[in-house]
N, C-alpha and C positions, 0 to 999 in steps of 0.2 A: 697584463693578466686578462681579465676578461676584455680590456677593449681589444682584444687582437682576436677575441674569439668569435665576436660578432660585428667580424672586419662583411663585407663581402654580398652587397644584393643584387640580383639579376636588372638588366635595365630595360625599360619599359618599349616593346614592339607597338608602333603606329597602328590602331585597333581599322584592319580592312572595313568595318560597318561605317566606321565614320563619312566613308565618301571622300569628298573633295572639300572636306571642313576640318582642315588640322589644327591644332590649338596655336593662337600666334604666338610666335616667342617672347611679346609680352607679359604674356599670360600662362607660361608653359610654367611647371612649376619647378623650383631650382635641387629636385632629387630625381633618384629612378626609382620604380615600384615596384616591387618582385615579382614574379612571374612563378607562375607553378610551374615548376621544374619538373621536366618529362626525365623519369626514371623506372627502372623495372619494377612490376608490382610487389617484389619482393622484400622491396626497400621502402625505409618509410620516407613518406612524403613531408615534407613541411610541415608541422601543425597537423601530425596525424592522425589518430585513434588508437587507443590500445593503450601498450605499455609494454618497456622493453625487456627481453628477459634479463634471469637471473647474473650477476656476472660476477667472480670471485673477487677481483680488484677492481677498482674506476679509478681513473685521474680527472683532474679538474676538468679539464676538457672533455671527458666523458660524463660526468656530472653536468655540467652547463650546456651540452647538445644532446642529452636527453632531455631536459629541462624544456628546451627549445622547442624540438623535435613533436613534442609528446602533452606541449601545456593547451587546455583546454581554451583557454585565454588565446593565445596567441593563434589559435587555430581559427578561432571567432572570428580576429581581428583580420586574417587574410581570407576571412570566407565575404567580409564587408567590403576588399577591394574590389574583388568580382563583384558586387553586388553595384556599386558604384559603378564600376566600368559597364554593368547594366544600362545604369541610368544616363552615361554620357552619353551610351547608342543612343537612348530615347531623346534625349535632348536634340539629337541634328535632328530629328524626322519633322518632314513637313505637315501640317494639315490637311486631313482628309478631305477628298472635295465631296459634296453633297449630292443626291439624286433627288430631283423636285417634280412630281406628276401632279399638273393641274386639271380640273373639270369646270366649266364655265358655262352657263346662258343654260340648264337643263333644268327640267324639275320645277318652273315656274307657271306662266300662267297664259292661258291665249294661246298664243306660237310659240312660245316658249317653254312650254308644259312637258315637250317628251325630251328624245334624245336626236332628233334629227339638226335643230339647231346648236347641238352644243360645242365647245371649245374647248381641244386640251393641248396639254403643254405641256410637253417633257422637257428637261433642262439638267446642266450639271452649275453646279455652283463650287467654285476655291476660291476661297479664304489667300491674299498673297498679303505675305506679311512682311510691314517696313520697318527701316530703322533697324536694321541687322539684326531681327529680335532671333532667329535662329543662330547666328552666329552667337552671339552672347548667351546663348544657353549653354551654348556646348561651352564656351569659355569658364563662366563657372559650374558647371557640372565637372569640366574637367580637373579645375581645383579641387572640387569636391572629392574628387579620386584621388588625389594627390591627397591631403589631408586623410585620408584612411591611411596611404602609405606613411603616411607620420606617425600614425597610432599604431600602428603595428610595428612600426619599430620602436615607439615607447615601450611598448609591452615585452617586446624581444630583450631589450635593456633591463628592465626591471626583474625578467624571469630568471636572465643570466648572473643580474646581480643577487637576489634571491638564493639561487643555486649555488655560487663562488661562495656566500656567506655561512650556511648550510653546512658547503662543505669545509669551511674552514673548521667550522662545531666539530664535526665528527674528526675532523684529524687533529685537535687540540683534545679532546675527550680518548684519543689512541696515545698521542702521545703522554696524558697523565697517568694513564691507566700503566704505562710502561716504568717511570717515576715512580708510583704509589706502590707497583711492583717492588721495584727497588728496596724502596724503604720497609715492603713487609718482609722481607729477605733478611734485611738489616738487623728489623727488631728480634727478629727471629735468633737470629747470630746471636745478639746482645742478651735473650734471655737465657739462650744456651749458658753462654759465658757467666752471666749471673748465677745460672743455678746454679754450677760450677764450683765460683766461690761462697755460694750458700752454704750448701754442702761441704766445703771444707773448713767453714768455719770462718773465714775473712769476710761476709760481710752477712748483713740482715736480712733478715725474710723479708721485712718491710721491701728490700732494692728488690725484691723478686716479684714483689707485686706491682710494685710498681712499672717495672719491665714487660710481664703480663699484659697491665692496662696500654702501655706503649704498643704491643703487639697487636692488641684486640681494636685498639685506634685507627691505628693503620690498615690494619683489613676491613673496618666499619668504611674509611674513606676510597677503599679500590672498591667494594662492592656498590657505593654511591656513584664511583666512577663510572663503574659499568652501566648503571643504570639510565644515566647520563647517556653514555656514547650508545645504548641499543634507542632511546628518544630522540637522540642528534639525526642517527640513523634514518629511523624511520620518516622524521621531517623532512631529510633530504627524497628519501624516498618517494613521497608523495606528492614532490613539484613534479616528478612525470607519474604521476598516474596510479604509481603501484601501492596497492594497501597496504603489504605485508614491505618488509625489509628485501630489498631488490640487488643485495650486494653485500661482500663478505667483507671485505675491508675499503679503505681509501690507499692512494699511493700519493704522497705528494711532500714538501719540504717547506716549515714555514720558515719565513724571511726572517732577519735579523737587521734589518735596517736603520741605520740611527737619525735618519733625518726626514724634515718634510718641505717638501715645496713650499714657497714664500704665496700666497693668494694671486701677488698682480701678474706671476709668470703665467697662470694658469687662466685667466679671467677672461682672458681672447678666446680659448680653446671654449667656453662655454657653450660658443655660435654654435657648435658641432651638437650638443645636445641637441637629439628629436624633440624634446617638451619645447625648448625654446625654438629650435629651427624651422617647425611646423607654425609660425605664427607668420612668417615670410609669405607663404601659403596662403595662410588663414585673411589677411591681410588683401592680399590678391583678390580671396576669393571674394570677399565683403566689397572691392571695390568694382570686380567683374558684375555681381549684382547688383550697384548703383546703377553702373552702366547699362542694366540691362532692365529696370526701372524707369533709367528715363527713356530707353528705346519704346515699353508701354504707353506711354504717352502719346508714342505715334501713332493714330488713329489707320487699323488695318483697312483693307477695301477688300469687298469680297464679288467678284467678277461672275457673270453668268450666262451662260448662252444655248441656246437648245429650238425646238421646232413646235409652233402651233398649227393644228390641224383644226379645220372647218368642216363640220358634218354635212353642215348645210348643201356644200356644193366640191365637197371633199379636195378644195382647196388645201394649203399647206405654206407655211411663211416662219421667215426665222424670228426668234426673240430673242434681245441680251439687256443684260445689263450691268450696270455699276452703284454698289453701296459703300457708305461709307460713316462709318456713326459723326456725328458733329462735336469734338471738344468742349463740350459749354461748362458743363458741369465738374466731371470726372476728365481731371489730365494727371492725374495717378500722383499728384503733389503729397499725399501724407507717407506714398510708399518710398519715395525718392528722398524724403525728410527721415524717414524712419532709416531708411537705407546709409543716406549720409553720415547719421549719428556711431549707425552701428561700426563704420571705416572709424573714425575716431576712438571710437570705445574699444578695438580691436590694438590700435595704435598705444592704447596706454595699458588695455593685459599685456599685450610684449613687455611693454615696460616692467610690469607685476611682475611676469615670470622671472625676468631677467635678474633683476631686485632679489625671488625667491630664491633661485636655484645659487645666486652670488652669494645669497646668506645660509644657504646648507651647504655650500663650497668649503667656504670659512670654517664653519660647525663640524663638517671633514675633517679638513686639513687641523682643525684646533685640536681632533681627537687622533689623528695620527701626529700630529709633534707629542702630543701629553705621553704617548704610547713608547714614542723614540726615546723619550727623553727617560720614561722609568724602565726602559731594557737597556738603556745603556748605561745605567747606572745600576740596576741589577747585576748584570752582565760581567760589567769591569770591578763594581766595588764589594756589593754587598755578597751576592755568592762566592768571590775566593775569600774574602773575608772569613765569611761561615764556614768556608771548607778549612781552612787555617786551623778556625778555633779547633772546630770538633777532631780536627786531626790532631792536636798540641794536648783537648781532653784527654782522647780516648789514650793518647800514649799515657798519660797522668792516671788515668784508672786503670790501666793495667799495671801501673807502679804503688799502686796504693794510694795517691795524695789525691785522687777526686771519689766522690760517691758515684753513686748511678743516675742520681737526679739529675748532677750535671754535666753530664754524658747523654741522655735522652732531653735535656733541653738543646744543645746546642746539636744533636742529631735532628731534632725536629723543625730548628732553623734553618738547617741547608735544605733539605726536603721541603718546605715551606719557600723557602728561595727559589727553587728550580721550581715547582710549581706556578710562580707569580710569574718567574721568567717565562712557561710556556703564556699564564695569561696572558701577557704584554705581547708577546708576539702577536699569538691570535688578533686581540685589538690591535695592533699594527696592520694586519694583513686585512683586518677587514674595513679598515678605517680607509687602505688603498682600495679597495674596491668601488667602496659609494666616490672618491676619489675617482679613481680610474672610469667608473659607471658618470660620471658628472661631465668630465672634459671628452670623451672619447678615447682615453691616448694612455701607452701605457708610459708609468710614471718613471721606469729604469732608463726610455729613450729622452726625458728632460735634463 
């Protein structure tokens, strides 16, 4: 279901500004990052502004790629990749070199009072930095872009999932409203037929009121309905954008499935999850900025050379030099400590998430067997049951041996049946989604 909907991301082109600094395959990160997709301006873009128009029908898949398409969220989150891939450019860039003008021996005393003695000195000064500290930037700048691409496919999952669920509301809230139909049809019938024999004398006024309040029941619970499926509506509506109600009906078919996956078939498949996959990354990255911690340590040198001229006798001679600060104090030990910790602390949220997303797996899967289990026993027992009866009554009230009361109780059990039976589905279907939304993978191909 939805994991087939949010199969599919464009993979990441080698950024030309990088130069001759590509990420090593150490450190490259184990996904591709989506790419703004060149398409006509007509079309919307990924994550893109607006809102789509009106449409008379949507199916799931139209509901979940406008969702997609149109969520402010997800738009964010792909406006951060570029924003990162900003910063990886800036990470290769070298150090600007300096421009140094000196003035010497003027302005003093004796002969040395004007400008005829004096000394200057132009020079450039760069900064050459050791210890691969360039390279280690880009390496974790470059995780750092990878890591956007993890969040924005968290958030592509969760909008999709959001949306599939939304839309399951509105098509369980279509399908009751058809149901409740039913049965104000029904009562209808039955009051007919009651007045029927009111008026002829075979039964009570009392049955006729009774029938009444039957009827008046039943259209109390379709106009609830309604009310229900124009709010289902609208919530679906407003995952992309649109204020008002953005579609006339849904088209789609809910499942009837009687079973649920067992937890340990599915517990590999969790790797696939962005919330946990993104920690492979995160991981990386924490450890690329050790590395690149203790490359600080390596004390830079900063090289300089340029030309002094002599007023005196308008001589001219070169000058260079070499600095380099002395380690004594500062060898960046509390960042490389702090750095280390954070690798390990990273090491055991994996472990967290893992733990979490295993125990909402579970909590899934607990609420789609519970789901299986009361439709297939609705399904098979208690609705033909109910139809049984109320077929075996009604032939009996029309023979005279039943009243009306027990004619509109066991009428109001099968309708009550089939109702519970749409709930159960719904929770079936949407218990597969957080399901489906958890492992990647749709649960009909297990």
């Amino acid at each position: 279901m939805t994991a087939s909907l949010l199969a599919g991301c464009s993979s990441l082109a080698q950024n030309p500004e990088m130069g001759s600094l590509p990420a090593p395959e150490a450190y490259a990160s184990d996904r591709d990052l989506p790419l703004r997709p060149a398409v006509p301006p007509e079309q919307p873009v990924p994550g893109g502004a607006g809102a789509p128009a009106y449409a008379d029908t949507i199916t799931l898949r139209d509901a979940v790629t406008r969702a997609i398409l149109f969520s402010p969220s997800v738009r964010a989150a792909f406006i951060e990749i570029d924003a990162r891939r900003g910063e990886e450019v800036q990470s290769a860039v070298r150090p600007n070199p300096s421009l140094l003008v000196e003035a010497e021996n003027f302005g003093g005393s004796k002969d040395k009072s004007g400008f005829e003695t004096a000394e200057e000195t132009v020079s450039l000064a760069q900064t050459v930095e050791l210890g691969d500290k360039r390279l280690k930037r880009l390496q974790a700048a470059h995780l750092d872009t990878s890591l956007a691409g993890w969040d924005h496919e968290t958030l592509r999952v969760k909008v999709a999932t959001d949306a599939a669920q939304a839309f399951v509301d509105v098509l369980i809230a279509q399908e009751r409203i058809k149901v409740l139909g039913e049965f104000v049809s029904l009562a209808k019938q039955t009051r007919t037929s009651v007045d029927a024999r009111v008026r002829g004398g075979k039964a009570s006024p009392i049955e006729l009121d009774r029938a009444a309040v039957a009827l008046a029941r039943a259209e109390a619970l379709q106009k609830g309905e309604r009310a229900r499926l124009d709010a289902a509506k609208r919530k679906l509506s407003a995952l992309w954008g649109s204020a008002d109600i953005a579609f006339g009906s849904v088209i789609g078919r809910l499942g009837n499935g009687y079973t649920a996956p067992a937890p340990e078939a599915l517990i590999t498949l969790l790797e696939n999850n962005p919330t946990l996959a993104r920690w492979g990354d995160e991981i990386n990255r924490r450890v690329a900025q050790l590395d690149l911690e203790h490359a600080k340590a390596i004390p830079d040198i900063t090289v300089s050379a340029g030309v002094r001229t002599f007023q005196e006798n308008d001589a001219a001679a070169m000058v260079a030099s070499v600095s380099m600060p002395i380690p004594l104090f500062d060898r960046n030990q509390g960042n490389i400590a702090a750095a280390e910790r954070r690798v390990a602390k990273a090491e055991n949220e994996q472990l967290a998430t893992r733990n979490e997303l295993y125990a909402t797996l579970v909590e899934a899967l607990g609420e789609l067997n519970v789901a299986a289990t009361e439709l297939k026993a609705l399904e098979k027992d208690v609705l033909p049951g109910a139809q049984r009866a109320y077929d075996k009554t009604k032939i009996g009230f029309d023979e005279g041996k039943f009243d009306i009361l027990s004619v509109l109780d066991v009428q109001r059990t099968v309708f009550e049946s089939r109702l519970e039976v749409l709930t159960a589905r719904a929770n079936y279907e949407k218990a597969r989604v957080r399901v489906e939304a958890l492992v990647g993978r749709d649960l009909n191909g297990l």
